[in-house]
N, CA, C and O atoms as a GROMACS GRO file, in nm:
protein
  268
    1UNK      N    1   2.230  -2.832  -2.741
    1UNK     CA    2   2.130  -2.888  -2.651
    1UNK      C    3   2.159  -2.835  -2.510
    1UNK      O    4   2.230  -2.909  -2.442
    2UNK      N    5   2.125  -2.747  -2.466
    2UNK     CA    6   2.126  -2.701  -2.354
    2UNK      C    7   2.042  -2.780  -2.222
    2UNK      O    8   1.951  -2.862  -2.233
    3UNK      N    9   2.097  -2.731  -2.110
    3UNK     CA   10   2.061  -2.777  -1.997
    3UNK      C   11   2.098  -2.717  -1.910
    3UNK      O   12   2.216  -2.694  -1.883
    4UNK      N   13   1.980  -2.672  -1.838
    4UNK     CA   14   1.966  -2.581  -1.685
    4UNK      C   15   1.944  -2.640  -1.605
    4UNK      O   16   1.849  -2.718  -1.608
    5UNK      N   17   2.029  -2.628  -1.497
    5UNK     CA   18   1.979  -2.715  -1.352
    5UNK      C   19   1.920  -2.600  -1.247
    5UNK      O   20   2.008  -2.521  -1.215
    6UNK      N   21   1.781  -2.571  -1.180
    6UNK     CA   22   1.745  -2.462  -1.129
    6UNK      C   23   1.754  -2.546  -0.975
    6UNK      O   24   1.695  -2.654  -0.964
    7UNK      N   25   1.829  -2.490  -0.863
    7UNK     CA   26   1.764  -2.541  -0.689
    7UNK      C   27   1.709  -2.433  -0.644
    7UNK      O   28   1.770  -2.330  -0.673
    8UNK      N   29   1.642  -2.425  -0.602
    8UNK     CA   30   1.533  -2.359  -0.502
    8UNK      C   31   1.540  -2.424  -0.364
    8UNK      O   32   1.570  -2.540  -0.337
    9UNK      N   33   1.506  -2.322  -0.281
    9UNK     CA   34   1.477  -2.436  -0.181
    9UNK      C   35   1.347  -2.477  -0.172
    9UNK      O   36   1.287  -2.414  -0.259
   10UNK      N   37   1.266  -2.554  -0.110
   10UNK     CA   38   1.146  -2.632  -0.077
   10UNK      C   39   1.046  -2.548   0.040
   10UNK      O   40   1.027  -2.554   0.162
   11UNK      N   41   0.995  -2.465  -0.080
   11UNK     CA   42   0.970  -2.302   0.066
   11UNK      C   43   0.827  -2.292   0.003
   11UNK      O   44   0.765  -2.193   0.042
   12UNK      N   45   0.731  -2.410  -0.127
   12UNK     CA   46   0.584  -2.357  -0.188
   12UNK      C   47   0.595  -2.304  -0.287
   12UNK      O   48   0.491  -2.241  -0.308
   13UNK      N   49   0.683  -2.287  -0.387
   13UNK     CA   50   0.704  -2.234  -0.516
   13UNK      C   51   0.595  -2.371  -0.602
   13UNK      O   52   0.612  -2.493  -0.611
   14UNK      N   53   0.462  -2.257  -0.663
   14UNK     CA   54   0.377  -2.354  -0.701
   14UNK      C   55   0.396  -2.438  -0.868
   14UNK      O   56   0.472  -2.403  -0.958
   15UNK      N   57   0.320  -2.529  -0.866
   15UNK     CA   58   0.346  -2.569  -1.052
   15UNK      C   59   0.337  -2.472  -1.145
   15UNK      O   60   0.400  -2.471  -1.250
   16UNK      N   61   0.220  -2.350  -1.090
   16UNK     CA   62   0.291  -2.255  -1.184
   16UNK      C   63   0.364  -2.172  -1.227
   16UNK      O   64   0.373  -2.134  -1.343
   17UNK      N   65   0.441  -2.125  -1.108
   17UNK     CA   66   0.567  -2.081  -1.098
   17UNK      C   67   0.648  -2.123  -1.169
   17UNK      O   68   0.694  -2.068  -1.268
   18UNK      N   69   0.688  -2.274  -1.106
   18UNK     CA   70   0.780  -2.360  -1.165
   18UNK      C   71   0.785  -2.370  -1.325
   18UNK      O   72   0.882  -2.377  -1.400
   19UNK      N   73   0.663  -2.370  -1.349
   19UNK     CA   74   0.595  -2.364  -1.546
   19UNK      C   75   0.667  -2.232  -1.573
   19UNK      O   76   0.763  -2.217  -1.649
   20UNK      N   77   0.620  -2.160  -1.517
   20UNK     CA   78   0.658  -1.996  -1.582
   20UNK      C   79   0.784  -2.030  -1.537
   20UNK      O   80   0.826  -2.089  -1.637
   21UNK      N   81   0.888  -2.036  -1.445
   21UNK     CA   82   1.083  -2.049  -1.457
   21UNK      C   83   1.146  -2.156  -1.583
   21UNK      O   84   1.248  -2.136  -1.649
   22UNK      N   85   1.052  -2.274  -1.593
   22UNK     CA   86   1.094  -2.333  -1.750
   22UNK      C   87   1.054  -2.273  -1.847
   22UNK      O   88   1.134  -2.284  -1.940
   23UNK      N   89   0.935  -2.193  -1.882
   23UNK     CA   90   0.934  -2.119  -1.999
   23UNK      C   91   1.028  -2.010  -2.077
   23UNK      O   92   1.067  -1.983  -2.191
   24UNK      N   93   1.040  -1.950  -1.904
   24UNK     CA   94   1.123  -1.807  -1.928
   24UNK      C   95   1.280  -1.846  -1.912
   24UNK      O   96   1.357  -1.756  -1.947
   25UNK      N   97   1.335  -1.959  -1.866
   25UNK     CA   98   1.470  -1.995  -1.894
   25UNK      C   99   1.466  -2.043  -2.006
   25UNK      O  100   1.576  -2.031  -2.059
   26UNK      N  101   1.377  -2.104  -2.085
   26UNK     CA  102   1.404  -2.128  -2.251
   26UNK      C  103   1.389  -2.047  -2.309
   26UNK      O  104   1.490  -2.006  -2.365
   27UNK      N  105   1.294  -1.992  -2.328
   27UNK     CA  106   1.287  -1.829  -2.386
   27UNK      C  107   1.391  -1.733  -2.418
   27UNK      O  108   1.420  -1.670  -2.519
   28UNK      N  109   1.461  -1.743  -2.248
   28UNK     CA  110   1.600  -1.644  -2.286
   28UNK      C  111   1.701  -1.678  -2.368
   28UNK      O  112   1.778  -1.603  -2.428
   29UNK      N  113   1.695  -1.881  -2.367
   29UNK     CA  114   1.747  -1.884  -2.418
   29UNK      C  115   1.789  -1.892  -2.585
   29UNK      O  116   1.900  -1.902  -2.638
   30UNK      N  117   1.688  -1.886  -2.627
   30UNK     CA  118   1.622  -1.905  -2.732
   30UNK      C  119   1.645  -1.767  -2.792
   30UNK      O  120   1.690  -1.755  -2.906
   31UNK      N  121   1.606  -1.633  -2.693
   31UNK     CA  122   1.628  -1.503  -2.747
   31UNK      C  123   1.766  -1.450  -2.741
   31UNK      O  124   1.804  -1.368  -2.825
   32UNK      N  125   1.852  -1.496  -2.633
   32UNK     CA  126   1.993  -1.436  -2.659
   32UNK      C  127   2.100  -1.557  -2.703
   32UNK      O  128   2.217  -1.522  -2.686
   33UNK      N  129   2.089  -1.660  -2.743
   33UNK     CA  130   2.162  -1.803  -2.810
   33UNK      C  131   2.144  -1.847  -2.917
   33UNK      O  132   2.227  -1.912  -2.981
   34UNK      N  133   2.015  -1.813  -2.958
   34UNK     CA  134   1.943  -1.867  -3.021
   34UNK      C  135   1.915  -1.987  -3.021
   34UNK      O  136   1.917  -2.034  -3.135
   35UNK      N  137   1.883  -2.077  -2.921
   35UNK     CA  138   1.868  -2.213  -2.925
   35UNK      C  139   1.746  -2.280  -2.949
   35UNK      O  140   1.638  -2.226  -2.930
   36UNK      N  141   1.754  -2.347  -2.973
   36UNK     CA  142   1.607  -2.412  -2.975
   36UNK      C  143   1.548  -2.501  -2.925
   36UNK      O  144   1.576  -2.620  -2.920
   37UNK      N  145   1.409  -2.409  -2.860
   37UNK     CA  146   1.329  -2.475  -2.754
   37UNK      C  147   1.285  -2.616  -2.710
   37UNK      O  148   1.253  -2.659  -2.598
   38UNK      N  149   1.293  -2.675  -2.831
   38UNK     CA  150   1.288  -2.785  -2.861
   38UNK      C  151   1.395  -2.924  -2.834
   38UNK      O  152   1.373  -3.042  -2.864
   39UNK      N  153   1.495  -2.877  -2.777
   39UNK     CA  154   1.599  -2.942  -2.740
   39UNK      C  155   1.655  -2.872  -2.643
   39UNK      O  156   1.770  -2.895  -2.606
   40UNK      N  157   1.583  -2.783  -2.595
   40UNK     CA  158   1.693  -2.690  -2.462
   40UNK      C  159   1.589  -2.781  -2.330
   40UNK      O  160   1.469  -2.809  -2.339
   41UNK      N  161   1.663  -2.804  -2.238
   41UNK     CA  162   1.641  -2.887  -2.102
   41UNK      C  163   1.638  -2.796  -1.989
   41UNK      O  164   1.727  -2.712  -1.971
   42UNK      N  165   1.528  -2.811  -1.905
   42UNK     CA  166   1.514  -2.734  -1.813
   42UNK      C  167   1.453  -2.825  -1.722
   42UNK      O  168   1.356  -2.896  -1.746
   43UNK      N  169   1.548  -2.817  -1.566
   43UNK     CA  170   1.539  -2.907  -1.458
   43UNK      C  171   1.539  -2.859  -1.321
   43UNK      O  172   1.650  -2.810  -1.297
   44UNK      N  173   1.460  -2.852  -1.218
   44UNK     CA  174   1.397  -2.778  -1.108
   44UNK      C  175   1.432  -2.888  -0.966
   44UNK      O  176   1.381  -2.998  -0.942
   45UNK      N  177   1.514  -2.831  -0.906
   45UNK     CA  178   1.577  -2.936  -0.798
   45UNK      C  179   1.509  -2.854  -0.677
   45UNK      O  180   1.564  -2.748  -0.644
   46UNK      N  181   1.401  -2.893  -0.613
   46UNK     CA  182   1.414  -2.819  -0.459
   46UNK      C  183   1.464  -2.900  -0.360
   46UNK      O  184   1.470  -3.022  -0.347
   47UNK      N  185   1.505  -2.791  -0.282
   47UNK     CA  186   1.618  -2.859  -0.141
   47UNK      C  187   1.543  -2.793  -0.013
   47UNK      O  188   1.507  -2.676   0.004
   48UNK      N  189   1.530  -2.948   0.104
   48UNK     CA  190   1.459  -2.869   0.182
   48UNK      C  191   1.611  -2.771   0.274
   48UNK      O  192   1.734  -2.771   0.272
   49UNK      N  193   1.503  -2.705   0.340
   49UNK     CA  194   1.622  -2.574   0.378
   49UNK      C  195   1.712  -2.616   0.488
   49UNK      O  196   1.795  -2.531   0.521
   50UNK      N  197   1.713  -2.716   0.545
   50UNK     CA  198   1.767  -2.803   0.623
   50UNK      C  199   1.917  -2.793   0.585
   50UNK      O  200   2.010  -2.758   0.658
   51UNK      N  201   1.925  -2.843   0.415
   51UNK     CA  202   2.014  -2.933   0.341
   51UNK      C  203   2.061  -2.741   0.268
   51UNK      O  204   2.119  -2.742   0.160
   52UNK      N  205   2.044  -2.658   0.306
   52UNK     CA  206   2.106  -2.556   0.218
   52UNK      C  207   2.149  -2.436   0.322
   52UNK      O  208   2.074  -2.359   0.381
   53UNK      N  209   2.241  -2.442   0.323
   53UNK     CA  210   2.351  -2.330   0.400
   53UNK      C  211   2.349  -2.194   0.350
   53UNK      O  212   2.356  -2.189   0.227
   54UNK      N  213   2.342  -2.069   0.417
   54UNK     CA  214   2.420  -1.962   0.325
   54UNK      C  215   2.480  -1.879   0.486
   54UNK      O  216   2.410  -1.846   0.582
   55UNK      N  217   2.684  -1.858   0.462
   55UNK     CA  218   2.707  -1.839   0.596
   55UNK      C  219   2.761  -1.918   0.683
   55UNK      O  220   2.828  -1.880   0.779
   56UNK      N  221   2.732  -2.058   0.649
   56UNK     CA  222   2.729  -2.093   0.743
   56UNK      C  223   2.645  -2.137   0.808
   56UNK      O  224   2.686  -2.219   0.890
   57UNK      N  225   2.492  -2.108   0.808
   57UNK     CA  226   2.441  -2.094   0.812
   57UNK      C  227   2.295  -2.190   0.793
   57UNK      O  228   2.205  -2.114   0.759
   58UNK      N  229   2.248  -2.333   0.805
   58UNK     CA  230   2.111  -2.345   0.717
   58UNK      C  231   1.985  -2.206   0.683
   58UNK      O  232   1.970  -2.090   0.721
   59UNK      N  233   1.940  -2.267   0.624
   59UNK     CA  234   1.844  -2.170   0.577
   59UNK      C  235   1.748  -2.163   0.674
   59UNK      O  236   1.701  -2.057   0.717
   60UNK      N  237   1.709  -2.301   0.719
   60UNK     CA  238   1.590  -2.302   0.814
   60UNK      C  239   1.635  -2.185   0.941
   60UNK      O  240   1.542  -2.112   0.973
   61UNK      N  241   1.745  -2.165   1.002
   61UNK     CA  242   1.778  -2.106   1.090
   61UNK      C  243   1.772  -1.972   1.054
   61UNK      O  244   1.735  -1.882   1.130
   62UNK      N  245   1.802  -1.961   0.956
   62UNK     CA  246   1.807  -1.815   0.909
   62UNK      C  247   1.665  -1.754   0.866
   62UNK      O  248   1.640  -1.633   0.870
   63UNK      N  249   1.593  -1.833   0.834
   63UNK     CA  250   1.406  -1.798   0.878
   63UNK      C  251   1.365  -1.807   0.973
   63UNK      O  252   1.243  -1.785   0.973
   64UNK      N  253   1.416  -1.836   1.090
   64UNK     CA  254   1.369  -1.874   1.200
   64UNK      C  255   1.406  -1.704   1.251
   64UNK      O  256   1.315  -1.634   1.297
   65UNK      N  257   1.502  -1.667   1.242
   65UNK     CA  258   1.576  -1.572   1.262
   65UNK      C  259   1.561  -1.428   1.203
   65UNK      O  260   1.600  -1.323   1.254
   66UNK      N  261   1.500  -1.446   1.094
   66UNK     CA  262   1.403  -1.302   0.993
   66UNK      C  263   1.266  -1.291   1.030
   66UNK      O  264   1.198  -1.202   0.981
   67UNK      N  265   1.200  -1.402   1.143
   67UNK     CA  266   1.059  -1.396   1.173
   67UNK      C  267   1.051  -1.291   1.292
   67UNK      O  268   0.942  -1.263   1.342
   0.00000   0.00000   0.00000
């Protein structure tokens, strides 16, 4: 029984995005595990960019900063 925890940050990644990243993380897993879809768990955490560092860094600053 598998279980994926996905974070993103909170940047507009739409429902169907999000649909298509649970399909295609079961899928893979399904094609290289062989698991089954049917019991494999797939879970989508967004973080606003506030709350996510890279560096040192928040994220928000670091877009502020690539604009």
């Amino acid at each position: 029984m598998p279980y994926v925890n996905i974070k993103i940050t909170r940047e507009g990644a739409t429902k169907e995005q999000k649909a298509e990243l649970i399909e295609g993380v079961t899928r893979l897993l399904k094609d290289v595990l062989g698991k089954n879809p049917a019991t494999t768990f797939v879970t989508i955490d967004e973080v606003d960019t506030d709350n996510w560092g890279v560096g040192g860094i928040p994220v928000t600053e670091l877009r502020k900063q690539q604009k």
